[in-house]
C-alpha positions in Angstrom: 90.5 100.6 105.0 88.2 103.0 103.6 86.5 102.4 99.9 88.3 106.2 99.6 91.4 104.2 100.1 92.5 101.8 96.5 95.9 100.1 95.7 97.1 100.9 92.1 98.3 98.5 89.9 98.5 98.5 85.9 95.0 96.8 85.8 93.1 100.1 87.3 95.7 102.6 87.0 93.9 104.3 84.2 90.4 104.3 86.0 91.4 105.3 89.3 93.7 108.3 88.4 93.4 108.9 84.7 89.4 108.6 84.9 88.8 110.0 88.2 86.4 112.8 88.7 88.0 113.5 92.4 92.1 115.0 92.5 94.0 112.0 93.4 96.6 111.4 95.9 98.8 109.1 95.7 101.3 107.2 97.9 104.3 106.1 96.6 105.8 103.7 99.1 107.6 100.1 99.8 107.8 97.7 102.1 111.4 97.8 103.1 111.2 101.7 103.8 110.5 102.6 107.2 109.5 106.2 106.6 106.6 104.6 104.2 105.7 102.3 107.0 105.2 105.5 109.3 103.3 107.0 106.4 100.9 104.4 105.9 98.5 105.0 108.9 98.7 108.6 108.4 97.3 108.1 104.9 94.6 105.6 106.1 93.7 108.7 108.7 93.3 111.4 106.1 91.9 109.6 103.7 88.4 109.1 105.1 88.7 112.9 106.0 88.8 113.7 102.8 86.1 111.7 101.0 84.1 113.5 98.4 86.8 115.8 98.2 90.0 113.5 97.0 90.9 110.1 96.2 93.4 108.2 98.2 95.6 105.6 96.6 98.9 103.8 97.3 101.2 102.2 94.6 104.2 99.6 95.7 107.1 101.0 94.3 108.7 97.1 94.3 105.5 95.8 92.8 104.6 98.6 90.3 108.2 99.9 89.3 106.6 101.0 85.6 104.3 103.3 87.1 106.4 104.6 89.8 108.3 105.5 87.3 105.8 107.2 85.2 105.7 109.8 87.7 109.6 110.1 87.8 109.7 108.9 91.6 113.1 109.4 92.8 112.5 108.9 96.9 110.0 107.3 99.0 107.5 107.6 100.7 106.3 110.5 97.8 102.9 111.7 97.6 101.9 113.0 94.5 98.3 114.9 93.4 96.6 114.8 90.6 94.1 116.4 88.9 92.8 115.0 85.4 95.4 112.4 85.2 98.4 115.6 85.2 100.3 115.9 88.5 99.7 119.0 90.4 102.0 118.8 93.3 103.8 116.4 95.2 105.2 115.8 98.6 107.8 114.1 99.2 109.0 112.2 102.8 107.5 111.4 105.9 105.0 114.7 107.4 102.8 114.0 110.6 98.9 114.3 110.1 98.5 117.9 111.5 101.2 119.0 108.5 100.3 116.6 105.6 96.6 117.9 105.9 98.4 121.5 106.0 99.8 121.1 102.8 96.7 118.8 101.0 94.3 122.1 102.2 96.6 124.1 100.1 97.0 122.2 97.4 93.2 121.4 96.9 92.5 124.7 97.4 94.7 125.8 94.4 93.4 123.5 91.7 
């Protein structure tokens, strides 16, 4: 696990996305959902590819219902970006590395 890698709970929710300096992504997920499980290394992958430029996080869905549903999360795995603590973009289901950084390139590069 990278330290550009953090799990979300209601302790340092507000630090790590509210507070952050960096756009935040974050992984919506569960244990149960296989999708999520697929996810999971994929996330790990890009997120030390990204350091400097955006936060990785992951939030339990089963652990942290409140906050999933914060951010209105209907299906999992969903990753959402933020900027400033507002939600920027967010994409939602399983994408292979070579797409998911696709789509985060374009994103970053439009806020």
């Amino acid at each position: 696990m990278t330290n550009n890698l953090v799990h979300l709970n209601q302790e340092n929710f507000e630090k790590e996305i509210m507070k952050s300096e960096l756009p935040v992504i974050v992984d919506f997920w569960a244990e149960w959902c296989g999708p999520c499980r697929m996810m999971g290394p994929v996330f790990e992958q890009l997120s030390s590819e990204y350091e400097k430029k955006l936060k990785f996080a992951k939030l339990n869905t089963e652990e942290q219902p409140e906050l999933a549903g914060k951010f209105r999360i209907m299906g999992i795995p969903s990753l959402v970006i933020t900027k400033d603590g507002k939600e920027v973009d967010r994409i939602v289901g399983f994408a292979p590395a070579n797409v998911l950084r696709q789509k985060i390139d374009s994103i970053i590069g439009s806020i």
